[in-house]
Z-matrix of the N, CA and C atoms (Angstrom, degrees):
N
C 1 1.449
C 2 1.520 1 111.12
N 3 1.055 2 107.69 1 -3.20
C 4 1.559 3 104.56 2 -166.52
C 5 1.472 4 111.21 3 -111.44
N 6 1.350 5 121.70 4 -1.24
C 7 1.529 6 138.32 5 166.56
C 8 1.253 7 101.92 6 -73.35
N 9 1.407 8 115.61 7 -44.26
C 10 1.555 9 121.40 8 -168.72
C 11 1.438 10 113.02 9 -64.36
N 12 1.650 11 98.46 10 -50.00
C 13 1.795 12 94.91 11 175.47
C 14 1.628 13 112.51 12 -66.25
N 15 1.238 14 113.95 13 -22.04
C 16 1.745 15 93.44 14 -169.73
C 17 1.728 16 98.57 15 -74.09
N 18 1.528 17 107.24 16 -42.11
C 19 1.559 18 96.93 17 173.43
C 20 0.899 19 132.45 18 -40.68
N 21 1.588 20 103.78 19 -39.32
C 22 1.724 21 93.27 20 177.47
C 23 1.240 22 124.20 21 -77.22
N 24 1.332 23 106.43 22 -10.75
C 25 1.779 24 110.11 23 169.56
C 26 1.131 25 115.05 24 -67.82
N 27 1.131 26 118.17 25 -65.69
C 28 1.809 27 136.30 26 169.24
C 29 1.184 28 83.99 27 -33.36
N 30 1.629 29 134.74 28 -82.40
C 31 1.446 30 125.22 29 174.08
C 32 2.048 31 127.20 30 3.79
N 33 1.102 32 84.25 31 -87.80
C 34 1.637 33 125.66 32 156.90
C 35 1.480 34 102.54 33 -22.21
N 36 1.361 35 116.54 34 -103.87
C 37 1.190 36 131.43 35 152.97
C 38 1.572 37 110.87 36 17.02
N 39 1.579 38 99.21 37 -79.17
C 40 1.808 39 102.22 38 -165.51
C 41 1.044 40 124.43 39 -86.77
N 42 1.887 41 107.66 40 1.72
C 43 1.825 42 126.27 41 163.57
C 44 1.434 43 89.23 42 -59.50
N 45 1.583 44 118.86 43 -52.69
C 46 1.377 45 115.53 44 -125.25
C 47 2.107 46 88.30 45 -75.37
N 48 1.423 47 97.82 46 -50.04
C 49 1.698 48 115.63 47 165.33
C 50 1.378 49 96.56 48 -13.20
N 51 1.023 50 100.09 49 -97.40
C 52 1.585 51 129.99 50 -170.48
C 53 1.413 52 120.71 51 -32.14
N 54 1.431 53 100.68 52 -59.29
C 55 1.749 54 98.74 53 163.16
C 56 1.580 55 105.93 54 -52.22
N 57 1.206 56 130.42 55 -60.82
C 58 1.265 57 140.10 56 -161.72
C 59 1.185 58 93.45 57 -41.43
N 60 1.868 59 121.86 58 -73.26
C 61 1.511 60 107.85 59 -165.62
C 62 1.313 61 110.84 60 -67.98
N 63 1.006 62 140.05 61 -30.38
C 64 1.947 63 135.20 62 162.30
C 65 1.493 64 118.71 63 -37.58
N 66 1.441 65 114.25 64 -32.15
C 67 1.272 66 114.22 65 -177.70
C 68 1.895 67 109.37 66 -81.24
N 69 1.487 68 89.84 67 -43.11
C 70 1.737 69 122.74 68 165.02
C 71 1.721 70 99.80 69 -21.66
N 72 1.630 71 90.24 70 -77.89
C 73 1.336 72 103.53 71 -174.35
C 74 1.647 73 127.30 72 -69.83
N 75 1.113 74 122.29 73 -9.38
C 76 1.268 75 129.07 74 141.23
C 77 0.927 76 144.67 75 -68.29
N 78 0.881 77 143.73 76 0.52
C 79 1.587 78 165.98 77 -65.04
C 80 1.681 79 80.29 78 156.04
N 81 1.458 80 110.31 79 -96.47
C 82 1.472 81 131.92 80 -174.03
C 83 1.382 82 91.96 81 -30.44
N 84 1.030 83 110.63 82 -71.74
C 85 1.777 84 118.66 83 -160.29
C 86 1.450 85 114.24 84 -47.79
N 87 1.425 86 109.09 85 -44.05
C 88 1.772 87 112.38 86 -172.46
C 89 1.546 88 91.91 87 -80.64
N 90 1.329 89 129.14 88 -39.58
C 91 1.535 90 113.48 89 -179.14
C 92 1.671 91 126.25 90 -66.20
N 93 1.730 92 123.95 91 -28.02
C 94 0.873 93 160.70 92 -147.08
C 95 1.663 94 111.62 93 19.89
N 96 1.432 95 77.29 94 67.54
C 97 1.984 96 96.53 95 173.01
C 98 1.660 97 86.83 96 -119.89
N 99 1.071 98 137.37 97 82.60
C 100 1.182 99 154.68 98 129.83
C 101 1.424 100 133.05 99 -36.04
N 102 1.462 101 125.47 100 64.23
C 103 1.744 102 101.48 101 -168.87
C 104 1.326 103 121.59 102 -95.08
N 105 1.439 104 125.44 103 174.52
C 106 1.212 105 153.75 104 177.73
C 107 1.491 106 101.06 105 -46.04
N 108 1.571 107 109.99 106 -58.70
C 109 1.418 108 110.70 107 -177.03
C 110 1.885 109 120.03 108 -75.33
N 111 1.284 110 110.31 109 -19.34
C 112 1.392 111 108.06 110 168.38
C 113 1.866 112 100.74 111 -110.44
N 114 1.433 113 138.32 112 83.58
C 115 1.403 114 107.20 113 152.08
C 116 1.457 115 115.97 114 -65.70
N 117 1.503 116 105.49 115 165.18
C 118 1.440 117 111.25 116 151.17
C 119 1.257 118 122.20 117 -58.47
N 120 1.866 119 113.68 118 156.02
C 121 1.518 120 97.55 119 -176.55
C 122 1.214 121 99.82 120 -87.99
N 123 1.725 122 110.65 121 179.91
C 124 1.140 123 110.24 122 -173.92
C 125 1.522 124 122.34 123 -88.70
N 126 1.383 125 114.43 124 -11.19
C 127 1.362 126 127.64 125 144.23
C 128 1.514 127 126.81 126 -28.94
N 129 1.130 128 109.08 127 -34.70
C 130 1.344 129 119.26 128 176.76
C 131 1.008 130 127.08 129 -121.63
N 132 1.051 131 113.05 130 10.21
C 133 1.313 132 132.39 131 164.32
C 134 1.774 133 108.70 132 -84.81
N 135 1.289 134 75.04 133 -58.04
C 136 1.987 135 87.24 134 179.10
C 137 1.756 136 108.58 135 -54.01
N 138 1.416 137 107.29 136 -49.27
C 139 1.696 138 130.83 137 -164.37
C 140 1.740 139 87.28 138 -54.78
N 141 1.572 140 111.42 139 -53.47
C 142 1.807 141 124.52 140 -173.61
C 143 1.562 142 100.31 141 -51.61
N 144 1.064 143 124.91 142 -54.13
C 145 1.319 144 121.27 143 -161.90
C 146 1.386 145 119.31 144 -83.82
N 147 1.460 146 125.16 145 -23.36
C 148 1.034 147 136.54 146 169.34
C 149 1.666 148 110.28 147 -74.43
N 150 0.976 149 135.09 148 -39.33
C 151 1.242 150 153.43 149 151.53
C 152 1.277 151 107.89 150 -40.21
N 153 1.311 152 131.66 151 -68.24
C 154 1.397 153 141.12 152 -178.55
C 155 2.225 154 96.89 153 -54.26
N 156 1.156 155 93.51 154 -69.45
C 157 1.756 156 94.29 155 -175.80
C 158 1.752 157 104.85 156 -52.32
N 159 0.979 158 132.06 157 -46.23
C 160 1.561 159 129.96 158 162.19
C 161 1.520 160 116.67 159 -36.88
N 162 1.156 161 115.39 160 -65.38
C 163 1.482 162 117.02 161 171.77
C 164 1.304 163 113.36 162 -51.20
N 165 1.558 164 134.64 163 -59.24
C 166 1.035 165 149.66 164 -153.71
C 167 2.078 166 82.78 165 -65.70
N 168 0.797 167 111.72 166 -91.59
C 169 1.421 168 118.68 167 172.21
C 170 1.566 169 123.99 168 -20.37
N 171 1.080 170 117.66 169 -55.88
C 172 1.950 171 127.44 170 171.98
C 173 1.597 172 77.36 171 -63.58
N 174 1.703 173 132.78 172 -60.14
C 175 1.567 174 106.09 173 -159.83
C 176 1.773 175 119.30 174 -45.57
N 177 1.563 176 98.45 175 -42.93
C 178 1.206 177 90.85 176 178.91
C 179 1.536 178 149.20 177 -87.42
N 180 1.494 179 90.93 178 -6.12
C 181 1.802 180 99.83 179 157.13
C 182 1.247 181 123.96 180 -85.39
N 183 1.910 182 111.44 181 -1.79
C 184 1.526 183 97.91 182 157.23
C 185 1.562 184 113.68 183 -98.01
N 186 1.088 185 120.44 184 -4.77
C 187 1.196 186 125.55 185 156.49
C 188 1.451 187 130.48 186 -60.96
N 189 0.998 188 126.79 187 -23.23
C 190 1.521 189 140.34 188 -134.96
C 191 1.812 190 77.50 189 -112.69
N 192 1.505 191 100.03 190 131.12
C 193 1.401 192 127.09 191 167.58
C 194 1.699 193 103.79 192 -54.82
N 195 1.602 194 109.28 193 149.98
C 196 1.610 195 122.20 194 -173.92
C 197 1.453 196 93.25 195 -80.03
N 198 1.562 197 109.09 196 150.09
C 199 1.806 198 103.79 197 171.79
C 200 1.449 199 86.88 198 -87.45
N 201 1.787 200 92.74 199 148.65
C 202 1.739 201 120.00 200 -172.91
C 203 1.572 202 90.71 201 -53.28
N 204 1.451 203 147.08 202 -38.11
C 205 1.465 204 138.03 203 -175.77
C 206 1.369 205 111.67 204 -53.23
N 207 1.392 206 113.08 205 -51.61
C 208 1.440 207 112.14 206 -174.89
C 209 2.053 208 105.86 207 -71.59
N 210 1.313 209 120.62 208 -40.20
C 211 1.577 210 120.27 209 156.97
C 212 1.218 211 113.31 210 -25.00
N 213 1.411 212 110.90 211 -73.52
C 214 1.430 213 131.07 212 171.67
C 215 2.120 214 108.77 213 -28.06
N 216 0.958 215 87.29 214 -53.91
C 217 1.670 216 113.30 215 -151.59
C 218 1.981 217 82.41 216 -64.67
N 219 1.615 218 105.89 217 -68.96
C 220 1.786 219 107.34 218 -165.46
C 221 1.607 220 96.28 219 -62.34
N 222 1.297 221 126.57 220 -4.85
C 223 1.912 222 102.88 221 -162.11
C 224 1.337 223 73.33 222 -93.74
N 225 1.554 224 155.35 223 -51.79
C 226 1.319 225 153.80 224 175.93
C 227 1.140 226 113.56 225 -11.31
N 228 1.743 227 94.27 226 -64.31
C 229 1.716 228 97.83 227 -173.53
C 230 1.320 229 115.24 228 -66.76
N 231 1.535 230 112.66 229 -56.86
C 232 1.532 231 103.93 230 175.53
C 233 1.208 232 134.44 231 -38.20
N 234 1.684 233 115.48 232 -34.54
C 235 1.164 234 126.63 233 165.74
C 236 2.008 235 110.33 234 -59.56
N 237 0.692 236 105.07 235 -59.49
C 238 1.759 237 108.46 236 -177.11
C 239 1.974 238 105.18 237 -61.85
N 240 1.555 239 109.52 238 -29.91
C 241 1.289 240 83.32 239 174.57
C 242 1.685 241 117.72 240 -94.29
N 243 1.375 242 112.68 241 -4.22
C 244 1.647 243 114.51 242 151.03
C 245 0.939 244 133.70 243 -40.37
N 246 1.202 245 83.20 244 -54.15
C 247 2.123 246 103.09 245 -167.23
C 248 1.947 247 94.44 246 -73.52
N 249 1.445 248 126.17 247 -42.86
C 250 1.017 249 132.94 248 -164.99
C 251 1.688 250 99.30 249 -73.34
N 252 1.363 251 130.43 250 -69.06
C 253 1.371 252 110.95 251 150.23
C 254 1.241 253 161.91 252 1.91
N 255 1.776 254 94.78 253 -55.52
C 256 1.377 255 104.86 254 -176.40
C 257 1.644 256 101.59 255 -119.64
C-alpha cells in the first residue's frame, strides 16, 4: 500500500511540473520573449494549432448561409405555430 501512495505523489508532483511549465509557457507566449533555451513543447504546439484550425472551421459553419430547404422548412413552422396560436 505504500508504493501506491508515493505514486500518487510522484503523480502529484509532475501535475504540479507540468502545470508550472504550461503556465511558464504562457507567460512566454503572451510576452513573445520566446527563447532558444526554453522552446515550447511540441505538444502544444501541435494542441495550438489544432485548436486554432477547429475554431477557424466551427467559425465557418456558423457563418455559412442556411440551405433555402431548411428556410423553407422554419417559415413552415412559424406559419403552423401562428395559425396554431391564433
Amino acid at each position: 500500500m505504500e508504493s501506491g501512495s508515493g505514486g500518487e505523489r510522484e503523480d502529484d508532483s509532475e501535475l504540479a511540473r507540468d502545470s508550472e511549465q504550461a503556465r511558464a509557457n504562457l507567460r512566454v507566449e503572451a510576452t513573445g520573449a520566446a527563447s532558444l533555451a526554453d522552446p515550447l513543447p511540441k505538444d502544444y504546439l501541435i494542441s495550438d494549432a489544432i485548436g486554432k484550425a477547429l475554431q477557424a472551421h466551427y467559425r465557418s459553419l456558423a457563418d455559412a448561409p442556411l440551405p433555402d430547404r431548411f428556410l423553407i422548412l422554419l417559415a413552415e413552422l412559424e406559419a403552423k405555430d401562428t395559425r396554431d396560436a391564433g
